[in-house]
C-alpha positions in Angstrom: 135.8 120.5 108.4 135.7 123.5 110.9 138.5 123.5 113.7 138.6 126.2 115.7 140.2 125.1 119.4 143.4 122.4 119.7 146.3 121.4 121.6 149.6 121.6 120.2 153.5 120.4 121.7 155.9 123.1 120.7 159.5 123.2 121.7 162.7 125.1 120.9 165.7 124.3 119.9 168.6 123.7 122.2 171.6 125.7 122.0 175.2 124.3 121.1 177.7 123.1 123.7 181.0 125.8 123.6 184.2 123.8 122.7 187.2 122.8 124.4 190.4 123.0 122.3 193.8 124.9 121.8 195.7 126.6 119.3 198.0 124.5 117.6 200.0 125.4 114.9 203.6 125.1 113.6 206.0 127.9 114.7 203.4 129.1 117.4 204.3 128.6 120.9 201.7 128.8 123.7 198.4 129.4 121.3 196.7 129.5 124.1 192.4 128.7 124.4 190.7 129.0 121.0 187.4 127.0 121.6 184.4 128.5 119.2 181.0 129.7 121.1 178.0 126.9 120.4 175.7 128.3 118.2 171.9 129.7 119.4 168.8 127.1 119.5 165.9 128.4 117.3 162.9 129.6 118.3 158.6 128.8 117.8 157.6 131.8 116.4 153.5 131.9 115.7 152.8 134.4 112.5 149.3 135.1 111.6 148.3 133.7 107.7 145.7 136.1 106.8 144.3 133.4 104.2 143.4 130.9 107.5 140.0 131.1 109.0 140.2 127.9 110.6 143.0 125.4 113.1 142.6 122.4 110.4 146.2 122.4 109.4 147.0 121.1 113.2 144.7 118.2 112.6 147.2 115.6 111.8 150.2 117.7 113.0 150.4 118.4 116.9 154.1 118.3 117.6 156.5 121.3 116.1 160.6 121.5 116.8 162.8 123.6 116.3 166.2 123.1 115.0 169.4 122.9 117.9 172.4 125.1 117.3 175.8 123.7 116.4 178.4 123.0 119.1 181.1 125.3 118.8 184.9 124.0 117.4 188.5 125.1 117.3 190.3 127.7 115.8 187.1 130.3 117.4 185.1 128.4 114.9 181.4 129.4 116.6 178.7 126.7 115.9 175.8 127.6 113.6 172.6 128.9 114.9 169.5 126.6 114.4 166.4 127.5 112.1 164.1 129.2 113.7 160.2 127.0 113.0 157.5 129.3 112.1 153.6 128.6 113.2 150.4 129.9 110.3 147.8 131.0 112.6 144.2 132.9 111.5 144.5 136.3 113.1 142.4 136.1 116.5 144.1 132.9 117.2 144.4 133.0 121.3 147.5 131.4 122.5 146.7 129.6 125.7 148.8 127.7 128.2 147.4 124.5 128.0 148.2 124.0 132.2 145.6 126.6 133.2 144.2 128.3 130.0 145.6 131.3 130.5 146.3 133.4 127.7 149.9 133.6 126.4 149.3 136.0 123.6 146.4 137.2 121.2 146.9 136.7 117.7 144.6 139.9 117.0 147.4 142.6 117.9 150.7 141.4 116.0 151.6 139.8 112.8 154.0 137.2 114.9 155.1 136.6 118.3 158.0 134.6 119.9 155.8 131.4 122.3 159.2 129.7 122.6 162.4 130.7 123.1 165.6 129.0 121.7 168.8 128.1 124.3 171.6 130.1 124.1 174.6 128.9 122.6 177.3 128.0 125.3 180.3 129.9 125.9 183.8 128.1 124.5 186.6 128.1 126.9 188.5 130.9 125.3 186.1 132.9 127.2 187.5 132.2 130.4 190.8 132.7 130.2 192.4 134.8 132.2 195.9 136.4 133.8 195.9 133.6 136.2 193.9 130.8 134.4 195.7 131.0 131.1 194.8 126.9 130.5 190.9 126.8 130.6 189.9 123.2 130.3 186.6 123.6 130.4 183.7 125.3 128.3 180.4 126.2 128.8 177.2 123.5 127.9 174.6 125.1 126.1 170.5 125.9 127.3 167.9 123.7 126.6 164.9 125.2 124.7 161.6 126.5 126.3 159.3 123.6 125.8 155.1 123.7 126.4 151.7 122.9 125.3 150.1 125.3 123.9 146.2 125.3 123.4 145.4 127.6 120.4 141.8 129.1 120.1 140.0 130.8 117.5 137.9 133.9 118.1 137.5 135.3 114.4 137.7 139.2 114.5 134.2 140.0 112.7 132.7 143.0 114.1 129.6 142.2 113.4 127.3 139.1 114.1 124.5 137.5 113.2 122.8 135.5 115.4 119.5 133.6 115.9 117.6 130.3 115.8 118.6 127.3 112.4 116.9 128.3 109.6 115.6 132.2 110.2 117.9 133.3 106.8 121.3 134.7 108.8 123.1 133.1 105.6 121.0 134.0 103.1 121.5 138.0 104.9 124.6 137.5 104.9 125.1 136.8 100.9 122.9 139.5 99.9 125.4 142.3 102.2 128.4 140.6 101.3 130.3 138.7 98.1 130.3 136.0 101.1 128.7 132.7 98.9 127.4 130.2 101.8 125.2 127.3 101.6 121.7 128.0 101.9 118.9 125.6 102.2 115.4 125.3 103.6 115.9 123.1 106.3 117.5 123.7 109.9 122.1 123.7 110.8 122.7 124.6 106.8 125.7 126.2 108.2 128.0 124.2 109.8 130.5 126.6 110.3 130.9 130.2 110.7 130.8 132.5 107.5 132.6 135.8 107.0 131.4 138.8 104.5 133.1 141.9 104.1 130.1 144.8 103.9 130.9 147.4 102.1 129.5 150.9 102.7 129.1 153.4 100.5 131.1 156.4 101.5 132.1 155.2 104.8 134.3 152.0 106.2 133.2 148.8 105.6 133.5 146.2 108.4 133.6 142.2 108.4 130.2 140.7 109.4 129.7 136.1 110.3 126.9 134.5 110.5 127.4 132.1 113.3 126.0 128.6 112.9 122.3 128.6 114.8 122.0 128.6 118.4 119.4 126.8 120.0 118.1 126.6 123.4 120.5 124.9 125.3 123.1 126.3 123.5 125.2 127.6 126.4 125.3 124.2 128.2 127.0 122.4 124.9 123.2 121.9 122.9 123.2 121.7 119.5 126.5 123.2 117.4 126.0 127.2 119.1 127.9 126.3 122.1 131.0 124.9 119.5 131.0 128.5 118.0 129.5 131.2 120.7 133.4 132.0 120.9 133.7 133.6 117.4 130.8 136.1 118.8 133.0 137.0 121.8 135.1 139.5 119.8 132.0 140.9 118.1 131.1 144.8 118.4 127.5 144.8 116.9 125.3 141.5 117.0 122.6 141.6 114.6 119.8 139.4 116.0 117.4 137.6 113.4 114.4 136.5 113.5 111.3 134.8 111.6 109.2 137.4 111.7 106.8 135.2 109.1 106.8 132.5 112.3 106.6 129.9 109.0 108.3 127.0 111.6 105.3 127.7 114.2 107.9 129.6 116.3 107.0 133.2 118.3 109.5 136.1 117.5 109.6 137.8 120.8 110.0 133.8 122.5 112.8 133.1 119.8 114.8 136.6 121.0 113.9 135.9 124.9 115.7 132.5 124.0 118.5 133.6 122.2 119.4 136.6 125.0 119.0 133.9 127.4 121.9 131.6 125.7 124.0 134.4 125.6 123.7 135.5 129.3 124.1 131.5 130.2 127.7 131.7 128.2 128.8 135.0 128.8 126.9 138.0 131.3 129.5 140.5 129.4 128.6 139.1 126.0 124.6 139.3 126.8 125.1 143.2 127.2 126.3 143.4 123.8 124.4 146.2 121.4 122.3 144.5 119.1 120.0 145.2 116.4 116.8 143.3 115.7 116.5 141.9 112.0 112.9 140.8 111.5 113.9 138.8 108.1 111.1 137.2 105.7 108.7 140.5 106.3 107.5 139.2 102.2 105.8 136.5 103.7 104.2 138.4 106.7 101.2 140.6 107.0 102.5 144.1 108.9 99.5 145.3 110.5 99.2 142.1 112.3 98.5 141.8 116.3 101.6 140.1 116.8 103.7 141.7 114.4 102.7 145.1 116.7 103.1 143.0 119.4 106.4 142.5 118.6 107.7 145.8 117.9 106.2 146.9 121.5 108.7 144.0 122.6 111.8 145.3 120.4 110.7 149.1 121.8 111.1 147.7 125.1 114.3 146.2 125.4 115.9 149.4 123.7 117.1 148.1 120.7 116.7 149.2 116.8 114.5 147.0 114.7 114.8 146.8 110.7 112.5 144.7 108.5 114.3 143.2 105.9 113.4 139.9 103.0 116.6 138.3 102.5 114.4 137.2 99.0 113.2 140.4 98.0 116.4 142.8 99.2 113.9 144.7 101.2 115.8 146.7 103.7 118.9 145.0 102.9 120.1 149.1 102.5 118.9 150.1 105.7 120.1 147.2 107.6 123.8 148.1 106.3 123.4 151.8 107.2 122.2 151.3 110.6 125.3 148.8 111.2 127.7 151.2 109.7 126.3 153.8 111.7 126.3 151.9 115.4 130.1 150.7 114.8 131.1 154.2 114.6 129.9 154.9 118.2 131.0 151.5 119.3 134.5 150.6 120.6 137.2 148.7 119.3 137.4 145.1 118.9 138.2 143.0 122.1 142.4 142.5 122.2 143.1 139.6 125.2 145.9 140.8 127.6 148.8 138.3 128.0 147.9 136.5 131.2 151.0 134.9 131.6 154.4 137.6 132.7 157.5 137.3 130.7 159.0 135.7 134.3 156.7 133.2 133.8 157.9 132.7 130.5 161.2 132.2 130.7 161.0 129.7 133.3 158.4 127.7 131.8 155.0 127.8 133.3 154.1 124.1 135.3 157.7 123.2 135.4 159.0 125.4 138.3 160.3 121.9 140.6 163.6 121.8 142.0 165.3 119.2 144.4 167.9 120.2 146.9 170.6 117.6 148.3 173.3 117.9 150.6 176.7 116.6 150.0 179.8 117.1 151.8 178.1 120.2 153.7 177.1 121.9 150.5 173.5 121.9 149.4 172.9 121.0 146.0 170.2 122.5 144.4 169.0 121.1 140.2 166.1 121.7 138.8 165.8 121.6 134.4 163.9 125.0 134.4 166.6 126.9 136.4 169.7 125.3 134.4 168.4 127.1 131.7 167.2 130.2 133.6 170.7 130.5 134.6 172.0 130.5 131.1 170.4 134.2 130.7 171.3 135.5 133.9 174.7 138.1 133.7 176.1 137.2 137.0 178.4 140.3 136.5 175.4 142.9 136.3 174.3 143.8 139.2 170.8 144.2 138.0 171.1 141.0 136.7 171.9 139.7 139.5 169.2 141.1 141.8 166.6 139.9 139.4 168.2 136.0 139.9 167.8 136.4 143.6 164.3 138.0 143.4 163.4 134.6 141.2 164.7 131.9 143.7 162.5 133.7 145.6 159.2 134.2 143.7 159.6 130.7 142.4 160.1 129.0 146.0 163.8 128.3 145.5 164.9 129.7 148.8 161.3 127.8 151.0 163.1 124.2 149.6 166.4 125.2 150.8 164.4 126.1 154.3 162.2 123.1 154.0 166.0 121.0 153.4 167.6 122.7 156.5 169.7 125.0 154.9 170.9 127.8 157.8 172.5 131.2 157.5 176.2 131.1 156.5 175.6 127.3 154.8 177.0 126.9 151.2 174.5 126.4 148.3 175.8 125.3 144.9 173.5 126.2 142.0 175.1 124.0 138.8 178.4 125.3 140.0 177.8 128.7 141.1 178.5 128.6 145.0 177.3 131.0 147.8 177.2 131.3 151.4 172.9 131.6 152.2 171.8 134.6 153.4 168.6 135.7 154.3 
């Protein structure tokens, strides 16, 4: 089974609480605050398996944890860290937010990347001791974990591929270029699921060629099994477009590529404009100086693409075909790398889950929200730049409009989780 797009529940670990306790020991007088630091939560790292080509290990397993660090103990005993969980992706696995589909990360430009970060371990109280608080009684709890769903998508990283209509020999191509062994059979959807074949070239670079399972018309609006794989084809830098150019199913050769162009344009405009080359395959089974076979090569002329005869049966052309590929990637660009669409900000304060309520007690208004306890675990409230960025947050992430909304007036106390201020804006 072929799995290429899924929703996954990922979470990191919490960190450790910091401890409360005092020196004690025999002949020691005033020990003072010894309580240990709690130890770090782990984090969700994804790391691309280069084995994978497909999602099917997330079938049966949607919901990944990571281990919580230690609480911290006496005697600055600090708590352990927690295991960090590790995620086998294929590479070109995009990382979506599962909210709004926006892309997290592409899979296709590092070997792992961090999706979840783990809390930080919470400070014991012999960090906040001081000249005139010598007896802290109190420690520090530890963060919570960044939590999502994640949707992961697979766009394979082929550079070239082979399109066209069930049954016009894209597999059987594809086996005769490659040591890529598909199934082949006479009858239409053989190929159930993308293949990939690595070419090689004689005294040049190979490159990674799939034949993607046939479209039909329709295809674009969820037809037939295209639609289910047009994706793999977005990252593509050459398509190779076959066709029968015996017409052995009854079926034109200019109609089948008007078709096929068409379902591209319907799913993508950017991926219609794609370079392509036209593969007339099964030319040992058509007559060459026919009407229609000119015909078609007016047609091919026309739209400004190359055209190659080639019998997948035979091997005729099979040679040319690979040096006219070889050749066009050269001039082409790279492979398509997805931008994060989602900020590091964003990140941290986990997208969808920005809510806060504000209450006022006793004159003081209260603001709690899960998302900024833990934002406020990373914030160094004795860096100035750290600082700034805090205040620029409450406001970016409507913070300040709730306290408005609430009543709150210039010169009234807020109280963030115990850090009190006099608003000002």
């Amino acid at each position: 089974m072929f799995i290429d797009n899924i929703k996954i529940y990922i979470k990191a670990g919490d960190g450790g609480n910091g401890a409360i306790a005092f020196h004690r020991e025999k002949y020691v007088s005033e020990g003072g605050p010894d309580g240990g630091d709690g130890g770090h939560g782990g984090n969700i790292i994804f790391k691309v398996d280069e084995g994978a080509n497909t999602l099917l290990a997330f079938r049966y397993k949607r919901k990944f944890v990571a281990e919580n660090g230690e609480n911290g103990m006496g005697g600055k005993k600090h708590g352990k860290s927690g295991k960090d969980t590790v995620i086998l992706v294929p590479r070109g696995t995009l990382i979506r937010n599962a909210s709004d589909g926006r892309i997290i990360f592409d899979m296709a430009s590092a070997d792992e990347f961090v999706v979840c970060k783990g809390g930080r371990g919470g400070f014991g109280n012999r960090h906040f001791a001081t000249p005139t608080r010598q007896i802290p009684r109190f420690a520090k709890n530890g963060t919570k974990g960044e939590e999502r769903e994640v949707l992961l998508e697979l766009k394979m990283l082929a550079e070239v591929g082979l399109v066209g209509f069930p049954n016009v020999g894209k597999s059987s191509i594809l086996s005769r270029i490659s040591a890529a062994k598909p199934k082949i059979a006479n009858y239409h959807f053989t190929t159930l699921s993308p293949n990939l074949g690595m070419v090689s070239v004689a005294g040049g670079r190979g490159f990674l060629a799939a034949d993607i399972p046939g479209l039909i018309e329709g295809a674009s609006m969820g037809l037939g099994l295209g639609h289910a794989f047009l994706r793999h084809v977005d990252r593509c830098r050459l398509l190779l477009h076959v066709v029968d150019i015996s017409s052995q199913d009854g079926r034109s050769p200019i109609e089948d590529i008007t078709a096929i162009d068409a379902e591209l344009r319907g799913y993508s405009e950017e991926l219609s404009k794609r370079p392509q080359i036209v593969v007339a395959n099964k030319v040992d089974c058509a007559y060459r100086e026919s009407d229609e076979i000119k015909a078609f090569c007016e047609h091919v002329k026309s739209l400004g693409r190359e055209l190659v005869f080639v019998s997948a049966v035979t091997g005729e052309g099979l040679d040319e075909l690979v040096r006219l590929t070889s050749r066009a990637l050269s001039e082409l660009p790279p492979i398509t790398v997805w931008e994060p669409e989602v900020s590091e900000d964003e990140n941290l304060l986990l997208v969808g889950d920005t809510e806060v309520t504000v209450t006022r007690k006793n004159g003081v208004y209260e603001v709690e929200g899960e998302w900024l306890y833990n934002f406020m675990g990373r914030i160094n409230f004795s860096d100035r730049e750290s600082l700034a960025y805090f205040q620029r947050s409450l406001i970016k992430f409507g913070v300040i409009d709730r306290l408005k909304e609430a009543g709150v007036k210039e010169g009234d106390t807020v109280s963030i989780f115990g850090l009190e201020f006099d608003f000002v804006f």
